[in-house]
N, C-alpha and C positions, 0 to 999 in steps of 0.2 A: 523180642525181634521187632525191628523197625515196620512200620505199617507203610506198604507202598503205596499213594495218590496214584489216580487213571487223568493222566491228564486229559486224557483225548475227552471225557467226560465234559468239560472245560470249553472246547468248543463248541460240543450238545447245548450247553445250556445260554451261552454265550448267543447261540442262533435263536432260538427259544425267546428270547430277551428281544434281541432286534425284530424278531418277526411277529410276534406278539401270540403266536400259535407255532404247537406243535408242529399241524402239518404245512406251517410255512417256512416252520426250521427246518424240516425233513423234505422239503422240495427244495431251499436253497442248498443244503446240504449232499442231495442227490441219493436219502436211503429212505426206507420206510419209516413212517410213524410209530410202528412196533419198537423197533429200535430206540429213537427219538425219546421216546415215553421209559422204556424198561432204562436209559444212561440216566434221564433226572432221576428216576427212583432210587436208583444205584447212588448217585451223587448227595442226594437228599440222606439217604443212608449212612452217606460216609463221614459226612457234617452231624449230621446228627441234628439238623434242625431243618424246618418248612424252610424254601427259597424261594417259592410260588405262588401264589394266591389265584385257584380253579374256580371258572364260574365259565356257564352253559357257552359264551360269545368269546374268549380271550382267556390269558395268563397273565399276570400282575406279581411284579416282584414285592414281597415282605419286607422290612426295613432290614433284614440281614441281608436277603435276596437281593436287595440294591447294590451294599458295600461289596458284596462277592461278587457280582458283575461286573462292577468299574474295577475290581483287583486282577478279575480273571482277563477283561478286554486288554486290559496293559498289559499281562500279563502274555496271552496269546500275541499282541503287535508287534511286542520285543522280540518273539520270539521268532516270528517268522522276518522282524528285522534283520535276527542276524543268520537267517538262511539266506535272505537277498543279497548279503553283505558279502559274504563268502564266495555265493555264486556271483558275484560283481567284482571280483578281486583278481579273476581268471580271465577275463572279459577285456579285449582291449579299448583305451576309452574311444567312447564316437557319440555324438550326439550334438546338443546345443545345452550353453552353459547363459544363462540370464543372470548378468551382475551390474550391480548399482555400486557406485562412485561419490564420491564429493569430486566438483569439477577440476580444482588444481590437483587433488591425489589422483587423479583416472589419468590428467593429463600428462604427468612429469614422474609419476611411476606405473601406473596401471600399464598403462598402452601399452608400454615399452617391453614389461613384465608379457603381457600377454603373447607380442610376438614370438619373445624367448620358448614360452611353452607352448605355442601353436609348431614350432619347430618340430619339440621333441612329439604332441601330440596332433598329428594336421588333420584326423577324422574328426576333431573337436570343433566347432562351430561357437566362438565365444561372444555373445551380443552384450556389448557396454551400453550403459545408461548411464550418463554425469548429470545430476543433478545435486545444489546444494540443499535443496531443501529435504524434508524429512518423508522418506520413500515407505512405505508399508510394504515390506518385502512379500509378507504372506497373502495380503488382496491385489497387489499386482503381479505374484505371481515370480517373482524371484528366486532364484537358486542361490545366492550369495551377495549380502550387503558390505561394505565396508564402511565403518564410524569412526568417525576421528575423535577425539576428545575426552569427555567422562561421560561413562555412558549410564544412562537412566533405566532404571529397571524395566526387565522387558521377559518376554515367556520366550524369546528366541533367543537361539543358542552361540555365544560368545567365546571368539578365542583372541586372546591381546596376541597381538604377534609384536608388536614393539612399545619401547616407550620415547616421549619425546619431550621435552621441554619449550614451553615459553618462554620467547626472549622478545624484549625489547629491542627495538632495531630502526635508523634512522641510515641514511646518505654521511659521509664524510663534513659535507657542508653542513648540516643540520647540526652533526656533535661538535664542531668548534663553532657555529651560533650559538647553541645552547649553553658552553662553557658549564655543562653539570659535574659537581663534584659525587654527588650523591642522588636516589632518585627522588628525594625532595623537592631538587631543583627543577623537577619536571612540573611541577604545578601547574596548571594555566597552560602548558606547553601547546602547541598543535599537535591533533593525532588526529588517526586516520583511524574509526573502529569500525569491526566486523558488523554485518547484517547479523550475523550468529550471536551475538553481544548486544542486540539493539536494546538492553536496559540494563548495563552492565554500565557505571560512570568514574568506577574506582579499579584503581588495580594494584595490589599489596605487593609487597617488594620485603625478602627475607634474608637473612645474612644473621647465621646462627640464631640465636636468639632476639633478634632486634628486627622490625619493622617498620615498613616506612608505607602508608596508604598514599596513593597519587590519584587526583583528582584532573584529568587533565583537558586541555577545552577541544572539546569537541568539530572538527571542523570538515569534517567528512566522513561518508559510510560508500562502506560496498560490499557485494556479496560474494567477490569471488577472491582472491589472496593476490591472482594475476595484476587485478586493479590495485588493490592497497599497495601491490609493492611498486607498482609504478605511481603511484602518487607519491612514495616516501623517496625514490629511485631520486623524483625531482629537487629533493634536498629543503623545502618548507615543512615537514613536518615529520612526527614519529609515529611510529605504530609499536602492536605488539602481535607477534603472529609462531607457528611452533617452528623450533628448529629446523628439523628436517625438510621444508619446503623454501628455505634460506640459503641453503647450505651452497650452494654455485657462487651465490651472490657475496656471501662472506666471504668465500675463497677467493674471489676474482677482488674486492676491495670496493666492489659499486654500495654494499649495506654495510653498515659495522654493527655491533652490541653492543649495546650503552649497559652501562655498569655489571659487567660477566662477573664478578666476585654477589652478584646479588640475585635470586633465584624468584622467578614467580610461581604456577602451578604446575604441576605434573602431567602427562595427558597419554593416554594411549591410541593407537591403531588398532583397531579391532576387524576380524572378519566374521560375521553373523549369517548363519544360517537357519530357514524355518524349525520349530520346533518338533519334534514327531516324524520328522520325512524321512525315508530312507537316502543315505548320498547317494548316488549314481556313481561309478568307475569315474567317470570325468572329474565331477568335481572333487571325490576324495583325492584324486590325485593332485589336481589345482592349489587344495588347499597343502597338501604336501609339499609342493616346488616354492607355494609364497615361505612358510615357512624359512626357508633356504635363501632364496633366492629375490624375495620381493622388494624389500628396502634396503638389500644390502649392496 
């Protein structure tokens, strides 16, 4: 027969740990010491090995007593995670949502996104932050980041909601100056590159198995895409910037894409949340509607 674990034991010892004494586990706990004292015994029993190290002032966890405490703390947080989560799912959303942008994604879809679900949810209170530089979601405090690009390891928790491709892209006037056959010919060319790129001087160009590296001369930077694409808009130079923040501009014929049979790198859309936090009603639901709703 199966040996049943006390889990409640779990947060005995758990409080024991944070508070360094019995009777400090058993006052944040709200029972007697008696108690407190006879659950490790019990627990200690059920392991079958020491978890504590007793001396006249304090408790001290054993080198087992460690690993069972960081297994049991996770353990208990998930666990009362998803009683918050359940009780949050009945709960209509209200509150305030803290999210951070890149300035042309916040501008030309966030916003607009955001009205959309301020419709369906208006107890919701949604504060934007655009900035393009790199936001620390968890010390300032953030409920939701959004990253463009490839993104670098990180202990917060990432969902791609789209992918999007680099393209090359210049003014009508620029691709018949340039008269490029191939993106060789862009050598030397004018470009306009990213603040996000400020030591980036080459950009590969693929077409099945063949590539073509471009070196091209440098002749302006900026940190926002609003500006690159009005500097390219004026037809002296090219850039290279992602699909998706083009897409008006290609349709209406003011941008073109210079060699579309030729592919640069891949990039994604990401929505990031702190690691460990419970979502709130509001923003699980947020993140549900972008899903759906955000780039399309």
């Amino acid at each position: 027969m199966t040996r049943r674990n006390n889990f409640n034991r779990l947060a005995h010892f758990v409080a024991i740990v944070d508070a360094g004494t019995i009777t400090g586990a058993a006052d944040a706990l709200g029972i007697s010491k008696a108690v407190v004292s006879k659950q490790l015994q019990m627990l200690e029993a059920d392991v079958r090995t020491p978890l504590l190290l007793r001396n006249t002032r304090h408790l001290q966890p054993t080198e087992a007593g460690r690993a069972f405490y960081e297994d049991a703390k996770s353990a208990l947080t998930q666990a009362n995670n998803a009683y918050e989560r359940v009780q949050e799912r009945d709960r209509k959303p209200r509150g305030a949502l803290r999210i951070t942008a890149p300035v042309d994604f916040g501008v030309s879809y966030l916003a607009p996104f955001v009205a959309l679900f301020q419709e369906s949810y208006p107890d919701v209170l949604v504060k934007m932050h655009l900035a393009d530089g790199l936001v620390d979601i968890i010390e300032d405090r953030f409920d939701l980041a959004f990253r463009i690009g490839q993104l670098s390891d990180s202990s917060n928790r990432a969902r791609k909601l789209v992918s999007f491709e680099e393209i090359a892209i210049c003014a009508p006037a620029s691709a018949a100056r340039f008269q490029c056959q191939c993106p060789g010919d862009l050598e030397g060319a004018p470009f306009v590159r990213s603040h996000a790129f400020a030591n980036k001087t080459e950009w590969t160009f693929e077409k099945g198995e063949e590539q073509r590296v471009v070196a091209p001369r440098i002749v302006a930077e900026a940190n926002i895409t609003l500006a690159m694409r009005a500097l390219v808009v004026t037809g002296f130079c090219f850039t290279v910037l992602p699909d998706f923040l083009v897409r008006d501009q290609l349709k209406d014929g003011s941008l073109v894409r210079l060699f579309p049979d030729w592919s640069l790198r891949d990039g994604g859309i990401y929505a990031m949340t702190p690691p460990n936090r419970v979502r709130s009603n509001a923003l699980q639901r947020f993140l549900e509607m972008a899903d759906s709703e955000l780039l399309r």
